[in-house]
N, C-alpha and C positions, 0 to 999 in steps of 0.2 A: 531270324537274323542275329548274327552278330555284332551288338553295339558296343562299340569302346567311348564313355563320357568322362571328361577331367571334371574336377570340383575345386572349389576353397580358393584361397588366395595365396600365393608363395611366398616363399621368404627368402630374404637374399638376406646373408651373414654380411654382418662388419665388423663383428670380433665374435670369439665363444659365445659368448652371450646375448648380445643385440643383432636386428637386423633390423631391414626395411621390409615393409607387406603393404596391405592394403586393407579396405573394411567388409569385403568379402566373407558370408556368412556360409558357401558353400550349399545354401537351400535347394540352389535351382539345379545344380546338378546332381545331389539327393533326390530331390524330386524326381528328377528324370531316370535315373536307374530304377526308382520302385516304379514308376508308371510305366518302363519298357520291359520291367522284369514282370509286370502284370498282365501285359500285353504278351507274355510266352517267348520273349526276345532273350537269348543269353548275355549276359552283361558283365563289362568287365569296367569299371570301377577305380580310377586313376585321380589320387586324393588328396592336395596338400593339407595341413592341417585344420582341421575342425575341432568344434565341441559337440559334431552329429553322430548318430548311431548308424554306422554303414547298413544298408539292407540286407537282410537275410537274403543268400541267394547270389548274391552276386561276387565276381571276381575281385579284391582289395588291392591296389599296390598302392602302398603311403610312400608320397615324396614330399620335401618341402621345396627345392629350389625349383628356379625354372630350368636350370640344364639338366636335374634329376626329372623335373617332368617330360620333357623332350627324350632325355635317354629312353623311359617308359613308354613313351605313345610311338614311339620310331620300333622299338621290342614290339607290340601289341597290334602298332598300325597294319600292316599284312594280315591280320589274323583275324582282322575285323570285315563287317561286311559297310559299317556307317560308323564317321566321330563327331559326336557330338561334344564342343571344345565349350564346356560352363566353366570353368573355371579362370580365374582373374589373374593370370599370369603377371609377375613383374616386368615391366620394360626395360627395366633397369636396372643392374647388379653392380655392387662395390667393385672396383678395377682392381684393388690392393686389399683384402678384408686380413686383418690384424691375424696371425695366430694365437694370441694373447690377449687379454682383458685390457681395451684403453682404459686408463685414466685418467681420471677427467682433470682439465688446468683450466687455469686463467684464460690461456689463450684460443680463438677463437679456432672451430675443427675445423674444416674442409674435407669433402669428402669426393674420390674420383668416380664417377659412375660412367659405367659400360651401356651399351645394349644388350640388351639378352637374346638371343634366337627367339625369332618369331615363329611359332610352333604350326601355328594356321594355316601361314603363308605355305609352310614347308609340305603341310596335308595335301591343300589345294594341288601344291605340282607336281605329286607323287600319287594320287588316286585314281591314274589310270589302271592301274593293275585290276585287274578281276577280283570283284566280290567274293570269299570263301563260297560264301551258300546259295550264289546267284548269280546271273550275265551281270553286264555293263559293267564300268568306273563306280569305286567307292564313293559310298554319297557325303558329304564333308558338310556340317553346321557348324556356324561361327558365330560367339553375343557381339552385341558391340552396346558399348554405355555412353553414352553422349550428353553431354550438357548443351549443346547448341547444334542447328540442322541436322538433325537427328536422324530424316532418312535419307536427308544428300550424301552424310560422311558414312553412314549404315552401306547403303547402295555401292558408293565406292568402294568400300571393304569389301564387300560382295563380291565384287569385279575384279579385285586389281589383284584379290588372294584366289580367284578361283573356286569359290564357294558356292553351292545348291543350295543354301536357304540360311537365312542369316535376321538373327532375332535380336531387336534394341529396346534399349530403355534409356531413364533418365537416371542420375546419379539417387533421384529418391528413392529409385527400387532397393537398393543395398540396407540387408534387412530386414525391408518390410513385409507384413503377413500378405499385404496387396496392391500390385502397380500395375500398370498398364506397358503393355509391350506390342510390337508393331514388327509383325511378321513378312517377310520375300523370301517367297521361291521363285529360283531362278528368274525370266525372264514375265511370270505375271505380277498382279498388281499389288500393292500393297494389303494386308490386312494388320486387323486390331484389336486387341483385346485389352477392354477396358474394366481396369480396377478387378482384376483377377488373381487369383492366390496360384502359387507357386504349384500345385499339383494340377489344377485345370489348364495349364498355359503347359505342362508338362506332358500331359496327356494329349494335349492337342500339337507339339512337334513331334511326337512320336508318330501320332496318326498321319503326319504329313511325311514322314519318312516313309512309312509305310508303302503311300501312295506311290511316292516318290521310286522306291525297289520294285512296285508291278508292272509300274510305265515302263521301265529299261528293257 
């Protein structure tokens, strides 16, 4: 198969120098490109900034904002067979970002912020097209981090973007060497993987994609 995964967390500018991101370590979608690249799946590798070593093997495009990520998976999304979207896109980008270095006053900043294109939602409505390497609609995975009803507001993400399998956690995972995540496909039941490191929980959405491309 053809897997396209995002990683890292974005950066929205508000002048040369500053921006807004998130604490995004980019683990889980490193993870995921060596564990599908080990699995024999060709991988193409869409990466806001990190301090990781991209995997040997796989396709690189470095972006940092979210409308440079969206321009990349919108370029890549046809050409894939499944997107698997780790990466911690910003919701929100500067409306006016400075072209010049603010500096700093007395008075207090304000700052106008946008929405960003939701890149997800956008997958979901577009992944009818045929699989390069195989029948049926592209297969679409989506994280979702939740601090509270984690698989009500997971479930809903699910549904309301059109997604075939959609993996949550808690804001603890950001980071860590081991969290627990709580896996849906489609229309079965929940499962869970408790207090698991980033390459076993990596290897086990691959294998459900997998499953997921022989069914179609």
């Amino acid at each position: 198969m053809r897997i396209l995964i995002t990683a890292g967390g974005t950066r929205e500018s508000i002048d040369p120098v500053r921006f807004i991101s998130n604490a995004s370590s980019g683990r889980m979608g490193y993870a995921l490109a060596r564990a599908a690249l080990k699995a024999g799946h060709d991988v193409t590798l869409v990466t806001a900034p990190t301090a990781l070593k991209p995997p040997t093997g796989a396709k690189v495009i470095c972006v940092e904002s979210a409308a440079q990520m969206f321009t990349a998976v919108k370029e890549q999304f046809p050409k894939c067979d499944c997107l698997i979207m780790a990466a911690a896109v910003s919701d929100y980008t500067p409306a006016n970002p400075s072209k010049t270095k603010l500096k700093k006053q007395a008075a207090k900043l304000t700052l106008e912020l946008k929405p960003t294109v939701d890149i997800l939602k956008w997958a979901g409505r577009h992944k009818a097209g045929s699989r390069v390497t195989g029948h049926g609609p592209r297969i679409v995975v989506g994280f979702a981090l939740e601090d509270r009803d984690l698989r009500v507001n997971a479930e809903r993400k699910l549904r309301e973007k059109r997604l075939d399998m959609i993996v949550a956690n808690a804001p603890g995972a950001i980071g860590a060497e081991t969290s627990t995540v709580h896996i849906k496909v489609g229309r079965m039941e929940w499962s869970e993987m408790v207090n698991r490191n980033k390459a076993t929980v990596a290897r086990r959405i691959v294998s459900l994609v997998e499953g997921m491309a022989t069914q179609a």
